[in-house]
N, C-alpha and C positions, 0 to 999 in steps of 0.2 A: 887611410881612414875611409870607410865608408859614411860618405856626409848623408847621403839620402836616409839611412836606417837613425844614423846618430837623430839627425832632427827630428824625423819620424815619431821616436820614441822620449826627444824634446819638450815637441809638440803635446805628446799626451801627459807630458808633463805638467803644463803649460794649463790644459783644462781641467786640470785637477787641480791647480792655484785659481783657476777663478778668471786667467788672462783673458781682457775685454773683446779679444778680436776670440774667443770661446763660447761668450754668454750667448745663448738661444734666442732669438727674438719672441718679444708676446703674443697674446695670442689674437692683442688688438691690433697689429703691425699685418698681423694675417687676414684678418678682418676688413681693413683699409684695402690691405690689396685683394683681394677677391670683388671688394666694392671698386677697382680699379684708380686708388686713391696708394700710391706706393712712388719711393725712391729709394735710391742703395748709393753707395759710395768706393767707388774704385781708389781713392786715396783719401787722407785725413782732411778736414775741413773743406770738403767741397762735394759735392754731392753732383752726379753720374748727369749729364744735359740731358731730359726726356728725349729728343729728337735723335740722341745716338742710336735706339732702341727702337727697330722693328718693333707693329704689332706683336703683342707677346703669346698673342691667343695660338695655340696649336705650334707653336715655335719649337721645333727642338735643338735645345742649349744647353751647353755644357759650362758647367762652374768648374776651372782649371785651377786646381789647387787652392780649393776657395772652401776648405770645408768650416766647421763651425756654428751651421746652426742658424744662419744671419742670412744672406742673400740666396742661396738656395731653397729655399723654403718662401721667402719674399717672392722669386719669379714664377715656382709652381702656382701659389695661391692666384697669381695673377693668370693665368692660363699657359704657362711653356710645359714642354713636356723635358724635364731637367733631369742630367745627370752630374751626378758630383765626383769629381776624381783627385784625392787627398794622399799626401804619403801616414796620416796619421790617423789609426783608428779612433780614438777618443772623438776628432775631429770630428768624423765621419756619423760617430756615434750623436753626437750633437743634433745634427741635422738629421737622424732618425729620432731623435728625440721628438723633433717641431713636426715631421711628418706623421708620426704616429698619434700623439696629441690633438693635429688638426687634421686627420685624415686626405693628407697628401700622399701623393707619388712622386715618392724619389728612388732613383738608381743609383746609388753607393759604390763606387769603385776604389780599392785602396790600390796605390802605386805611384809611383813616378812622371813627375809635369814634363820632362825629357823622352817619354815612351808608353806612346797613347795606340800599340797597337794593339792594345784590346777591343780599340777603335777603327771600321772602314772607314776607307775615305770618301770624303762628301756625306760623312753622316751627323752633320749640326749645320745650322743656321748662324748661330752666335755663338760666340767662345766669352766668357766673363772670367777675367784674369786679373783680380787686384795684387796688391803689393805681397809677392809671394815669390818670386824669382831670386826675392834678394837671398834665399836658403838654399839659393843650387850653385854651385860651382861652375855650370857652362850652363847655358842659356840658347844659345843657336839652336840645339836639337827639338828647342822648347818652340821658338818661330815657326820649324819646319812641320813640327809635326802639327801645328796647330793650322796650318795650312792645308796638309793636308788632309783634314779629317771635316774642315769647314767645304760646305758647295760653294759654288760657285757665285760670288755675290755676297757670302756668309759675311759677318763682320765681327772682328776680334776689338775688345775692349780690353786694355792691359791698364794698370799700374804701376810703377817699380818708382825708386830711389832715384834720385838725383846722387851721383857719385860723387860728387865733392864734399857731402856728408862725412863719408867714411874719409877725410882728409885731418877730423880732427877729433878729439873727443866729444863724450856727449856735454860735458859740464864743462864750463869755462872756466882759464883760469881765477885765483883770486881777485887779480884786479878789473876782472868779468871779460876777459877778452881772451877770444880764442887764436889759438898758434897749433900753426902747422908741425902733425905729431905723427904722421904717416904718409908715407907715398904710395898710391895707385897703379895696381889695382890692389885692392885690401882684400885679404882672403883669411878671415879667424880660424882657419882650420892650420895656418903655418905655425901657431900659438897656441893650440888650443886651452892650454893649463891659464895660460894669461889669459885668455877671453873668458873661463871661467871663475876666475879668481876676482876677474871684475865685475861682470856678470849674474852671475850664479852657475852652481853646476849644470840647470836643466835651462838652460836659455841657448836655444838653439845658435847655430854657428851663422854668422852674415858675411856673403859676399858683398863688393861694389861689380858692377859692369857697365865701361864707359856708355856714352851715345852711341857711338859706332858699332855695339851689341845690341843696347837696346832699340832703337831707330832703326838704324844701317841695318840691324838683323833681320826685321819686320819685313824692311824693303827688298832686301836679298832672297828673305822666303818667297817673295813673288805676293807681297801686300803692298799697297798703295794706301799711304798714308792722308788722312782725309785732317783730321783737327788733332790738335795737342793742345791740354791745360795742365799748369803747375798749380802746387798749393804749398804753404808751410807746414807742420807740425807743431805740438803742442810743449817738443823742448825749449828749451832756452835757443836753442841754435835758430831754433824756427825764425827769432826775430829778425837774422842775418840772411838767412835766403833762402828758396822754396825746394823743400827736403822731397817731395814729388812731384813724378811726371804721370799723365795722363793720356794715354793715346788711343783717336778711335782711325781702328782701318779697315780695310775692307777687301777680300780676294778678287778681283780683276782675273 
């Protein structure tokens, strides 16, 4: 199976139902942040520390797999010079939506969070990576490349999953308590008829990837890890433990 193309074309599924991480931001979200009045969100209920984040003025940043319409369009208005690079045109489309509306510059790139050589190296300052890995199957090439395409000093802002998620279903049993219904690492593409069947046909395929990819990965690209925050979500699970992880690092 080709996962990159499946989701891809998931994905433009997905902004055609209206899915929240699709909607466009307004055009007073734009407004705030040109007035330097702005914040964004690397995972659910908790919103990005201002001090992770370089002046943004003249910054060139790249939003890795971050299309939609939302944070793209948020750091332009503020002053970065932002490019976005999406496996999913709709996605993409999103965020020319918000650019063309408020007369922003963005650079649009469809492809693969795994293969950023459309990209020299040492060409961004910051990388903006929310929860978006969990749709690739291997993850390391994703560290490396974001390494190296960041200067020297650049700093990567990730989000991803807490893997013991993928350990149970989303919904708890009847008597509301959840039981261990998978072993790790979870890979929806070994099933795919059953992740759709539960799912929906167009809801893209999710991986898990322990710590030791996500963390261990960071570290091994030759990033130096500075702060990590967790947060819950908005499932039922969420009440039991925090469904993301947040990470700011920095190339050394």
């Amino acid at each position: 199976m080709d996962v990159h193309a499946y989701n891809a074309d998931a994905w433009d599924q997905q902004v055609a139902k209206g899915n929240q991480w699709t909607q466009p931001v307004s055009a007073e979200v734009i407004a705030d942040a040109r007035a330097g009045r702005w914040s964004v969100g690397l995972i659910e209920r908790r919103r990005v520390p201002a001090h992770w984040f370089p002046p943004l003025a003249g910054l060139d940043l790249l939003c890795l797999a971050c299309g939609g319409g939302q944070q793209a369009p948020t750091f332009a208005a503020a002053g970065a010079r932002v490019t976005v690079l999406d496996a999913s045109a709709a996605q993409l489309g999103q965020d020319r939506l918000v650019a063309e509306r408020e007369g922003l510059e963005l650079r649009l790139v469809q492809g693969d969070m795994r293969d950023l050589s459309a990209f020299g190296d040492g060409s961004f300052d910051l990388i903006f990576h929310p929860v978006s890995n969990v749709f690739c199957p291997d993850i390391l090439p994703v560290w490396r490349e974001a390494h190296r395409v960041l200067r020297p000093g650049g700093r990567l802002l990730a989000g991803f999953m807490n893997p013991a998620v993928f350990l149970f279903d989303d919904a708890p049993e009847a008597d509301g308590r959840y039981r261990l219904n998978y072993r790790l690492p979870f890979a929806a593409s070994a099933d795919p008829d059953g992740w759709r069947a539960k799912y929906g046909e167009d809801t893209p395929l999710e991986f898990s990837h322990s710590l030791t990819e996500q963390i261990g990965g960071q570290l091994a690209a030759g990033f130096a890890l500075l702060e990590l925050h967790e947060s819950t979500n908005h499932e039922p699970l969420g009440e039991w433990l925090p469904a993301y992880i947040a990470t700011l690092a920095e190339k050394r």
